[in-house]
N, C-alpha and C positions, 0 to 999 in steps of 0.2 A: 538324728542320723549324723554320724562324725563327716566329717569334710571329706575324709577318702573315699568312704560309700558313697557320700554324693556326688563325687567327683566321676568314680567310676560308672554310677549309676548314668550321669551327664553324658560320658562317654561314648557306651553302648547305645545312644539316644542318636547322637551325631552319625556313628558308623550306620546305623541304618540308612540313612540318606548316601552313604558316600557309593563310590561305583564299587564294581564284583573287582577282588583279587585286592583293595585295601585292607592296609595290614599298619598294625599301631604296637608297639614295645614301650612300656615306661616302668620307672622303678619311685618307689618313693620311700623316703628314709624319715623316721620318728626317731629321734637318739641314736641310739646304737640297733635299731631292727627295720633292717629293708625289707620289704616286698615287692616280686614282681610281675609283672602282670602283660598277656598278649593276647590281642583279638583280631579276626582275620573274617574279612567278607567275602565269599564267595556266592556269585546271584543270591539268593533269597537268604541265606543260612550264616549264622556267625559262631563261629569256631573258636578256641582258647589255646593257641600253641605255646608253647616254651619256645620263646625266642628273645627271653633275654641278650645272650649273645649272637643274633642274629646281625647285621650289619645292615646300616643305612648311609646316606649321604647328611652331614648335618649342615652342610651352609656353612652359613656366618656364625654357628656354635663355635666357629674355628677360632674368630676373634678375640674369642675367653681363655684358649690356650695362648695367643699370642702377645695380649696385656698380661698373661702372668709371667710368662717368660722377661718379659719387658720388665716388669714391675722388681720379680728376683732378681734380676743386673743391675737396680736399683741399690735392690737392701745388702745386694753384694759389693755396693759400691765400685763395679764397671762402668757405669754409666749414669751421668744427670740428666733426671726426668725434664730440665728445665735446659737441658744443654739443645743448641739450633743444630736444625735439619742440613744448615749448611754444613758442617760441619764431618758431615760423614757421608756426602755427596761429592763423585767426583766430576758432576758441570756443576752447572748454576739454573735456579727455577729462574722462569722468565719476571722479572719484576724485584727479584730477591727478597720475597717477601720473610718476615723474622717466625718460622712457624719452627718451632720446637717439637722434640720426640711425646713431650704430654701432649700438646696440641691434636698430635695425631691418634692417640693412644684415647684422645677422649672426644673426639670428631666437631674438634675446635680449630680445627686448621684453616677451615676458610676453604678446603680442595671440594671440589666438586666428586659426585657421588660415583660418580665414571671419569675415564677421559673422552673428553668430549669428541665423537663421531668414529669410537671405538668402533661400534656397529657398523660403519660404512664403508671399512676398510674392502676390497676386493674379496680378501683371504678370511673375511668373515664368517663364521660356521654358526647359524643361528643356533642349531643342539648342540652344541660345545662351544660357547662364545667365547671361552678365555684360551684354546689350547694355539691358537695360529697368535696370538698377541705377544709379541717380541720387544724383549729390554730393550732395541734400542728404537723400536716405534713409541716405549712409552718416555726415555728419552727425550725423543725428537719434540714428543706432547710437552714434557713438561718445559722444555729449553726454552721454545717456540711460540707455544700456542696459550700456555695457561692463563687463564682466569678465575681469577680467585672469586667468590659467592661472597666473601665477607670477611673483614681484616682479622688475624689468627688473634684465638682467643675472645673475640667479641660474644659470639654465640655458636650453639650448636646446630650441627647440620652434618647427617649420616655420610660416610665416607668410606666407599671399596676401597679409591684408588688410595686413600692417607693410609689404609693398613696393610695394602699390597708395599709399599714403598717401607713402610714399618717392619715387615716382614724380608724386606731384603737387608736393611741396617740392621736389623741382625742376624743375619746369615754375616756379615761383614763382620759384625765386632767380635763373632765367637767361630767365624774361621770354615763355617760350613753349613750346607746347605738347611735353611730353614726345617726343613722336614727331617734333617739327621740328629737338628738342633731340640726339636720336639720330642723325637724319640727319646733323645738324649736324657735331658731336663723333665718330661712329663710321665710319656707313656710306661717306659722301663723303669720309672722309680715309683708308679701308682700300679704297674704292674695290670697296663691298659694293652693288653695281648693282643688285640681285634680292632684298634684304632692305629690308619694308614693312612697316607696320600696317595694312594696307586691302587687301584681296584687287583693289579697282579697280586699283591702281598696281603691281600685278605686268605683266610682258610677260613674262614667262618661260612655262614650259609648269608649269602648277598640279596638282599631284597629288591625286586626290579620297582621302578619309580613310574609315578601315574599322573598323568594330568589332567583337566579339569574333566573329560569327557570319560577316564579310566584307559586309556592308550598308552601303552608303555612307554618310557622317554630312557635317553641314552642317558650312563652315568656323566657329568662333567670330568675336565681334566684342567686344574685350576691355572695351571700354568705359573706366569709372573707374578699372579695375584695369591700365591697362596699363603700371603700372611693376613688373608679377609676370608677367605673360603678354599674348600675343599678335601679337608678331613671327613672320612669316611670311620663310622662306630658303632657303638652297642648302648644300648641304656645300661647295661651292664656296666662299661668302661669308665661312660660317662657318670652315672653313682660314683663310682671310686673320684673321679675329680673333685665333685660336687660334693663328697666327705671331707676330702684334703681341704676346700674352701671354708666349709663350715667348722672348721678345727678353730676354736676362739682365741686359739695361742699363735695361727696362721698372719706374721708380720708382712706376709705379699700380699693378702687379701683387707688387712686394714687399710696400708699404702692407697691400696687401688678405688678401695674407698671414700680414704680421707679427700683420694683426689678427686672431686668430682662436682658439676656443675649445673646448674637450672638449666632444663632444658625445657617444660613446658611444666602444669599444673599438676605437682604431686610427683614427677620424672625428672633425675638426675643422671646425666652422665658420666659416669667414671670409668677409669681404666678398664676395659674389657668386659664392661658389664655397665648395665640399665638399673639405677638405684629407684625402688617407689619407695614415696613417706606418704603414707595418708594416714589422717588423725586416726587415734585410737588403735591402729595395728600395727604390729612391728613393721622393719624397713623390712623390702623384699629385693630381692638380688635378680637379677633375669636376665637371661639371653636369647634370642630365637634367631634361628638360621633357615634360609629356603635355597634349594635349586629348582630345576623346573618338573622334579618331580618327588621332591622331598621337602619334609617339614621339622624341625627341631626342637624342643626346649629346654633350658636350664633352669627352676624357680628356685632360689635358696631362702630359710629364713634363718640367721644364724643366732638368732635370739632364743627361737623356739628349739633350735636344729632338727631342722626339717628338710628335706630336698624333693624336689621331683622332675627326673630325667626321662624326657619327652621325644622321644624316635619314629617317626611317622613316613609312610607312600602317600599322603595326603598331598595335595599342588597347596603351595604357598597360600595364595590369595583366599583360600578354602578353609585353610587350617588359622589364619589371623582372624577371620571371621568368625567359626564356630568354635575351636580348641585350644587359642590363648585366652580369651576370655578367662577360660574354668580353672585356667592353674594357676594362678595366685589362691585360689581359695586352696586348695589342696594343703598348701604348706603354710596356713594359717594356725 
């Protein structure tokens, strides 16, 4: 049985456990032939829609638009990967520590994974945690209050707030707002119709997000943070991405490659993406995003040119447990 039968097979194995009204979209790419594929739970019964362009929230899949964006200002020679954070800030981090825009880009900065006691604020919205969180509370954070986890560049260690802060230096260096900058450079040139930052400006059919029990959860609104999360998509869209990546002549996606560091056994961090090497199999490229009622993935193998683009109502902690596992085999 090929990888994609058993993948799928694997699939429909998970959604039986999952609660009524989940719902899963993936595309996967062999060379040049996509297929895509939709199942949907409703109590007892599972269904096949066409929902490739159906729209989800992808998380931290945002991060993969955001390192490439980065990485293109690179090869366009706007911007050194190695040039400092100070540099395009207008205070000063408390400590002045030396962390660079790769630093951030490859979650080597040392910043911690939040700002610390984000959550305690007054104006805190536990269903939409990031929409009340204001540039100059996170100012105040980093002037003031910051502690750094480990000197920039030592090792790696996952980071919101380095690609919220990534995400604003470049709104800075190209003049407007992140999300116009995205459109600009990604969506409108991959001709990704149905990927937005604002649930207004979907036209697509919006899929409501589930949490662990099956109880609908409110979309997020990502706020300051949205050069870590908050793009809303399609497996549909996201295929078009995950083509443009696998293009072997694609000079932003070797960049983002070559740049990229141990992070534990067989896992590499590089620019906007999760490199695996395990013996005997090609590299595999990955990303995965959650909010608190969505689940995401990007697998690329651009040796094999393979993809598979992962849009799920599954709750995070659900979906890394049963349905990352199965997608690296997929695009084996």
């Amino acid at each position: 049985m090929c990888y994609t039968e058993t993948f799928y097979k694997d699939i429909c194995t998970v959604l039986g456990r999952l609660p009524s009204h989940t719902e899963i979209s993936f595309a996967i790419t062999d060379e040049d032939e996509t297929s895509y594929y939709g199942l949907r739970k409703d109590e007892n019964e599972i269904s096949y829609p066409i929902n490739s362009s159906s729209a989800f929230e992808i998380g931290s899949v945002t991060k993969s638009f955001t390192g490439n964006i980065l990485t293109n200002l690179a090869v366009e020679n706007k911007i050194n990967l190695d040039a400092q954070l100070s540099d395009f800030l207008s205070f000063k981090l408390k400590g002045n520590p030396p962390i660079t825009l790769k630093h951030l880009a490859m979650h080597t900065s040392g910043l911690p994974r939040m700002s610390i006691g984000y959550d305690e604020r007054n104006n805190f919205i536990r269903e939409n945690p990031f929409i009340n969180y204001k540039e100059d509370e996170l100012i105040s954070y980093l002037e003031k209050e910051l502690v750094l986890e480990s000197f920039p560049g030592e090792k790696v260690s996952y980071s919101n707030l380095g690609y919220a802060i990534l995400g604003q230096i470049i709104a800075k260096i190209e003049g407007q707002s992140l999300p116009d900058v995205m459109r600009k450079r990604i969506f409108d040139v991959l001709e990704m119709r149905n990927s937005v930052f604002n649930i207004d400006g979907i036209t697509a059919k919006l899929i409501k997000g589930l949490d662990k029990e099956g109880n609908f959860t409110p979309y997020w609104n990502s706020g300051i943070f949205n050069g870590s999360l908050g793009v809303i998509s399609t497996a549909e869209d996201l295929n078009k991405f995950a083509k443009n990546v696998l293009n072997p002549a694609n000079k932003v996606t070797d960049l983002q490659i070559k740049n990229s560091i141990y992070a534990k056994p067989n896992v590499y961090s590089a620019i906007g993406w999760v490199l695996v090497k395990t013996s005997g199999s090609s590299p595999i490229l990955k990303i995965n995003g959650g909010t608190a009622g969505f689940a995401c993935s990007i697998f690329l193998n651009r040796k094999n040119q393979k993809a598979l683009s992962f849009c799920s109502n599954i709750h995070p902690d659900t979906y890394m447990e049963w349905i990352e596992p199965l997608c690296a085999m997929a695009v084996k």
